[in-house]
C-alpha positions in Angstrom: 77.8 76.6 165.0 79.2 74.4 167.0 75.9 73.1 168.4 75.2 72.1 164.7 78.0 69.9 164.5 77.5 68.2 168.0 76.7 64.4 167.2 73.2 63.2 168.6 72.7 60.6 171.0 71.8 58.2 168.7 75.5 58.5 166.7 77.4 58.8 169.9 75.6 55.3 171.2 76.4 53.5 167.8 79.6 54.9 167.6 80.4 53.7 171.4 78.9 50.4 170.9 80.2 49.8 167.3 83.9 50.6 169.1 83.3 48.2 171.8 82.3 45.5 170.0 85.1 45.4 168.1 87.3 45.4 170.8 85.8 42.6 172.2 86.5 41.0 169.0 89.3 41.8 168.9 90.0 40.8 172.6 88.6 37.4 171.3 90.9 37.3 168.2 87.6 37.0 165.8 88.8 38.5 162.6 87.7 38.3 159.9 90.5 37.5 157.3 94.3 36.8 157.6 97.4 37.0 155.5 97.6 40.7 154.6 100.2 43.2 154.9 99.5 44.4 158.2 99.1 41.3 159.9 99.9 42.7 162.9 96.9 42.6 165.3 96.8 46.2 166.7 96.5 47.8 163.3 93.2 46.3 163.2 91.6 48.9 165.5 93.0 51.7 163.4 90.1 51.5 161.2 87.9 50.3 163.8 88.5 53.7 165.7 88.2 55.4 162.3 84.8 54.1 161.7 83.6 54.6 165.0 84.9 58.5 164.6 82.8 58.4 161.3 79.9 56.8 162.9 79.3 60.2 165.2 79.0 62.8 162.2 76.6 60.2 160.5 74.0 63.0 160.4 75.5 66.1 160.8 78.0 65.7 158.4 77.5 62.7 156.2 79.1 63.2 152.9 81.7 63.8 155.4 81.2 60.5 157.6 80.3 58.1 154.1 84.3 59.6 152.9 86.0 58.5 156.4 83.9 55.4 156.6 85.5 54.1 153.0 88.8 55.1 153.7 88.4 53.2 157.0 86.9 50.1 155.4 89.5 49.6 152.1 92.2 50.5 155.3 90.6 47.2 157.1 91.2 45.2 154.1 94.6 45.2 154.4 94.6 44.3 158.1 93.4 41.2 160.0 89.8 42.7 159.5 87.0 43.4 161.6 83.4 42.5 161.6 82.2 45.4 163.4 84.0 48.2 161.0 82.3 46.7 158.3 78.9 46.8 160.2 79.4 50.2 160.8 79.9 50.9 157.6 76.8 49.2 156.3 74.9 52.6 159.1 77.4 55.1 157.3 75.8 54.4 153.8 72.3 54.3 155.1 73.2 57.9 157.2 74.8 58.9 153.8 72.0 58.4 152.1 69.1 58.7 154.6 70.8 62.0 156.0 72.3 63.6 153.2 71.3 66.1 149.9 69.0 65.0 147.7 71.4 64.6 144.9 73.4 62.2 147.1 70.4 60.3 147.6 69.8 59.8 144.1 73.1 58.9 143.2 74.3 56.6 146.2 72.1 53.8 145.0 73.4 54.0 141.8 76.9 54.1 142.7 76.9 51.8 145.1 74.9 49.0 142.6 77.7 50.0 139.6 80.2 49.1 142.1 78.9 45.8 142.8 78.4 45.1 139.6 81.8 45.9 138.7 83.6 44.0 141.4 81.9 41.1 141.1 82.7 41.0 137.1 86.4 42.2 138.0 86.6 39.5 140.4 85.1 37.0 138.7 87.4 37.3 135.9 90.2 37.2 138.1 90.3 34.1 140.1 87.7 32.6 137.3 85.8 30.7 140.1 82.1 30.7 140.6 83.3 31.3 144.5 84.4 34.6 143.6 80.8 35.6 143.2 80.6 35.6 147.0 82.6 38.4 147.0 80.3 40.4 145.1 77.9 39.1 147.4 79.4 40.7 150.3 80.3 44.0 148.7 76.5 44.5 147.5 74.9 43.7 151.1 77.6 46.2 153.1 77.2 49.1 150.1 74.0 48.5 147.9 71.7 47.1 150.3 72.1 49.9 153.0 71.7 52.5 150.3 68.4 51.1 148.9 67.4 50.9 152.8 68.0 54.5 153.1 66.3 55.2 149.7 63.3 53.5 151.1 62.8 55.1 154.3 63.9 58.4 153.0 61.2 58.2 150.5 58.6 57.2 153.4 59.5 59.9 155.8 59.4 62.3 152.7 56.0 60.8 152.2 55.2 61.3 155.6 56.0 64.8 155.7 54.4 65.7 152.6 50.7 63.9 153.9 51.3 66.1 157.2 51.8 69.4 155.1 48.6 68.7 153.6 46.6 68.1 156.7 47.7 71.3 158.1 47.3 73.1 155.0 43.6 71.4 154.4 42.9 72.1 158.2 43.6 75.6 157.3 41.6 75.5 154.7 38.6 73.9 156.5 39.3 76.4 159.2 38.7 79.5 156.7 36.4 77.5 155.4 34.3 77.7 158.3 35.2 81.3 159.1 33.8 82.7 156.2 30.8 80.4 156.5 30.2 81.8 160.1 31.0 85.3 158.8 28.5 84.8 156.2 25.7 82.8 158.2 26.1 86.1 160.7 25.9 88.2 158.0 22.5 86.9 156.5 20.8 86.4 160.3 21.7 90.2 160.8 19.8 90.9 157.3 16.6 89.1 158.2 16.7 90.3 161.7 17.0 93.6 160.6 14.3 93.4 157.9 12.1 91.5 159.9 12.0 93.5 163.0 13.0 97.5 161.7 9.5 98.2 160.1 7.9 97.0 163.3 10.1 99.0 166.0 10.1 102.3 163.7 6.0 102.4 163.8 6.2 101.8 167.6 9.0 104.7 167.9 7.4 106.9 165.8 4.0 106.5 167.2 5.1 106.5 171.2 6.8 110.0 170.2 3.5 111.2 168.7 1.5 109.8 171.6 4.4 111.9 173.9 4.0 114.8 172.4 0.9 115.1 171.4 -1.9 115.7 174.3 -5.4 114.3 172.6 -6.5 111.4 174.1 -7.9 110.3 170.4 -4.4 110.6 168.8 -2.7 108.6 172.2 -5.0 105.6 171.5 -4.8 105.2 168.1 -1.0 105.2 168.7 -1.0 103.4 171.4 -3.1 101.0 169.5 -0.3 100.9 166.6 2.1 100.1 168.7 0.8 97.4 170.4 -0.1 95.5 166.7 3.2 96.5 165.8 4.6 95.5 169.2 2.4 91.8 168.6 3.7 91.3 165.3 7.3 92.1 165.9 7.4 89.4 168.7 5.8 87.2 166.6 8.5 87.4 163.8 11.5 87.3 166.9 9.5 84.1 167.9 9.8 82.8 164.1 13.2 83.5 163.9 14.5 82.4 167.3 12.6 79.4 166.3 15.0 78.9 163.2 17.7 79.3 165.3 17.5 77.1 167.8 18.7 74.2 168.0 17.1 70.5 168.0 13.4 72.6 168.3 10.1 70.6 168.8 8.8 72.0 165.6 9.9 70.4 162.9 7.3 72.3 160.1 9.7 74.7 158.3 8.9 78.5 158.2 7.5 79.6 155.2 9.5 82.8 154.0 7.3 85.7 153.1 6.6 85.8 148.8 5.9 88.9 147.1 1.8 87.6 147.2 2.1 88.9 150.8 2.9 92.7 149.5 -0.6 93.6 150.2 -0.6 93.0 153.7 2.6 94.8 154.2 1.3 97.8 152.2 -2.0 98.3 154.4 0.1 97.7 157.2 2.6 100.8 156.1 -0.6 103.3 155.3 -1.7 102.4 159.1 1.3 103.4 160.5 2.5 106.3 158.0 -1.2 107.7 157.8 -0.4 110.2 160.6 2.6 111.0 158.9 0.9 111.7 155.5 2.1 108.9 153.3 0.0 107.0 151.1 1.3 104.0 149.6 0.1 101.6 146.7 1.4 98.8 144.4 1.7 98.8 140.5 2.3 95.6 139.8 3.0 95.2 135.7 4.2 91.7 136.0 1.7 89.0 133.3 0.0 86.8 135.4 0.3 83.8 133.3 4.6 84.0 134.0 6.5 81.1 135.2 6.9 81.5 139.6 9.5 83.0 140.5 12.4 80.9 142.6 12.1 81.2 146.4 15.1 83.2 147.2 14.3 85.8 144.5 11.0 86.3 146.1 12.7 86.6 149.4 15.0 89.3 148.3 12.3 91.5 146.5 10.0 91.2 149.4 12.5 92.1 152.0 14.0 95.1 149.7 10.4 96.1 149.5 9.9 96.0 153.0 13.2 97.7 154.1 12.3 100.5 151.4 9.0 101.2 153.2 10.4 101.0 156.7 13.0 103.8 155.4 9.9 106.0 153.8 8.0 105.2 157.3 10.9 107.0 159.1 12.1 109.2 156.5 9.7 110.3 153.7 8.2 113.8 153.2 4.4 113.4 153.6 3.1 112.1 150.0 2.9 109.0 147.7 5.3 105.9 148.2 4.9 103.9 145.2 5.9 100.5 144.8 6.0 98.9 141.3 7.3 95.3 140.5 7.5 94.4 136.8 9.3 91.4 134.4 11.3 92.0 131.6 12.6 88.6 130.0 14.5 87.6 132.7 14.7 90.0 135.0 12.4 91.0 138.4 12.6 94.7 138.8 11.4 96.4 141.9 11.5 99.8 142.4 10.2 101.9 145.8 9.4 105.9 145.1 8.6 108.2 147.9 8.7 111.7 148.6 12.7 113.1 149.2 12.5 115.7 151.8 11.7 116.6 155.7 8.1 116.4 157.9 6.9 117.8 160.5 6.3 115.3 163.9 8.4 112.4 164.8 10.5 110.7 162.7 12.8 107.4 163.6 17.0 107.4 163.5 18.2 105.0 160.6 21.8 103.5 160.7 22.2 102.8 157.1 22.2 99.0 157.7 19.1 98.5 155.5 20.9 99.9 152.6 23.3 97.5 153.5 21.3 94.9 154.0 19.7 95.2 150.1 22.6 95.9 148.5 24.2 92.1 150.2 20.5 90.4 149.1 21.0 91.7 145.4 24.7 91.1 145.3 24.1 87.1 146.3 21.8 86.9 143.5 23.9 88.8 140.9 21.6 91.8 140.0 21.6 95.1 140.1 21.1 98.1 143.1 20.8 101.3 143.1 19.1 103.7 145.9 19.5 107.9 146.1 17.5 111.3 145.5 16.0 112.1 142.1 14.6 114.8 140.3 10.9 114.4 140.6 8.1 115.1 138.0 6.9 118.3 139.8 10.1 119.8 140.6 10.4 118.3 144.1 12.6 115.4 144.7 12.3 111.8 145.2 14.0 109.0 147.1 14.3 105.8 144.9 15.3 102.3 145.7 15.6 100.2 142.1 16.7 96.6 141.7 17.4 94.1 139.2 16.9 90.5 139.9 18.3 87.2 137.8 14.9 85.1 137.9 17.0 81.9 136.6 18.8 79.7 139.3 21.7 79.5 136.5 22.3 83.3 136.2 22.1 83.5 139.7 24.2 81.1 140.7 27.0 82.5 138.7 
């Protein structure tokens, strides 16, 4: 508490120079009005000590200092006078109002003018001189003048504080801003690396385990020749996407993302590198030729949950069909993945569950619909199906 209450430098130096100069005024005798009651010259420095004691709470306690100031300053009236009371009485208003509660701001200035206002009329009506207007004068440049000054660079500094609040707070904002961005960019490189590189590296892993563990010379060089187009390809899409990564790249021709026109490719390459695994997989494709294209990142979604689908059949399917149909309905893209649910004999690849992730993020940014899990299957043995429901408008999707 009583480090609150400790005047600042600033209130101790004007209350030690405001002191001293009127004692050198008053060692001068430089007054500043004669004829009162206490005409003695020593009273003067009553209020001049008074003032200077009101001068260091000017900001710690200013309702406080703006009450000993006044009494100090209608005291000086009735002595000899002194110029430096009255200036610092003109700091004690601006501290008062500068310093003080809001209410006091708003109602010094008011004050302060009614008094003016009033004096000078009062005044004027007494002595019934025009000169008496000086006196008004006087009274609104040591009261009003200081207030309005405080008003004004109260309402600067509160404009000041109020622009820094909002850079912090919009630099916090940018900051999240570009969190979630990263988070997000992160998030969408992991998918595409995933889905780009998983169907490669399971054919190689599955096929370097058959080639292991099976001794026929036959079955080690067709693996070993899967593995090296799978090994070729794989590099090739690491190249393609290290290539959108870097930075400031030689190649400025943009990388055209994989459409479902390309499914037949990435069918033929799944029945080479499940055929030893017994899977067989085709396309039904019920969509109507004539129908409007289809907007890129829809096409980039079902491709890639299409590809993830048969990179999870290629390491876990039973040995049977995998059946991949695409069809339209008004305005939605369906694309559904089918394979046998169950366990096969020779090698089979870990999965982490990221491509489930992975689809269920794709269909989410587009607002459809997912769903993957075991079903009943016509025969009686089970399935494994991956379904989802695509927006084909950019307006649905965008909401």
């Amino acid at each position: 508490m009583l480090t609150s209450i400790r005047p600042d430098r600033d209130a101790v130096a004007l209350a030690v120079s405001g002191l001293l100069g009127g004692l050198l005024l008053w060692l001068l005798g430089l007054h500043t009005q004669g004829g009162h009651p206490f005409s003695a010259s020593w009273v003067t420095l009553v209020p001049l000590t008074a003032m200077a004691a009101a001068e260091l709470l000017r900001r710690n306690a200013p309702r406080t200092a703006l009450a000993v100031g006044t009494l100090a300053l209608v005291a000086d009236q009735f002595t000899r006078g002194s110029l430096a009371t009255i200036l610092m009485f003109t700091d004690v208003m601006y501290a008062a109002v500068l310093y003080g509660t809001p209410a006091a701001a708003r109602r010094l200035p008011v004050a302060t003018l009614l008094v003016t206002v009033a004096s000078t009329i009062g005044f004027l009506a007494w002595f019934r001189k025009p000169e008496a207007l000086l006196i008004g004068l006087v009274i609104g440049l040591v009261s009003f003048i200081p207030a309005l000054t405080g008003v004004s660079v109260r309402s600067h500094r509160t404009a000041a504080d109020a622009a820094r609040l909002a850079a912090a707070q919009t630099a916090r904002l940018a900051e999240m801003d570009r969190t979630q961005a990263v988070i997000a960019e992160r998030a969408r490189m992991a998918r595409e690396l995933h889905d780009m590189v998983a169907n490669h590296l399971s054919a190689v892993a599955i096929h370097s385990t058959a080639a292991l563990s099976i001794d026929d010379p036959e079955t080690s060089r067709n693996a070993l020749k899967v593995i090296r187009e799978n090994s070729v390809e794989g590099l090739a899409e690491m190249r393609r996407l290290i290539g959108l990564l870097r930075e400031g790249g030689q190649d400025d021709t943009p990388a055209a993302a994989p459409t479902l026109a390309a499914l037949d490719t990435l069918i033929e390459q799944t029945n080479a590198n499940g055929a030893s695994g017994g899977l067989v997989c085709t396309l039904e494709d019920t969509r109507d030729p004539g129908a409007d294209a289809l907007p890129t990142p829809v096409e980039l979604a079902a491709y890639r949950i299409v590809q993830e689908s048969l990179t999870n059949a290629l390491k876990h399917a039973a040995p049977g069909p995998v059946v991949v149909r695409l069809g339209r309905s008004g305005e939605l893209l369906t694309v559904e993945v089918t394979s046998v649910f169950g366990s096969r004999t020779g090698p089979t690849a870990p999965g982490s569950g990221a491509g489930l992730v992975g689809m269920r993020e794709r269909v989410a940014l587009l607002g459809g619909t997912f769903g993957a899990g075991a079903e009943p299957g016509g025969d009686g043995a089970k399935i494994w199906r991956v379904r989802a429901e695509l927006p084909v408008r950019e307006r649905e999707m965008r909401e």
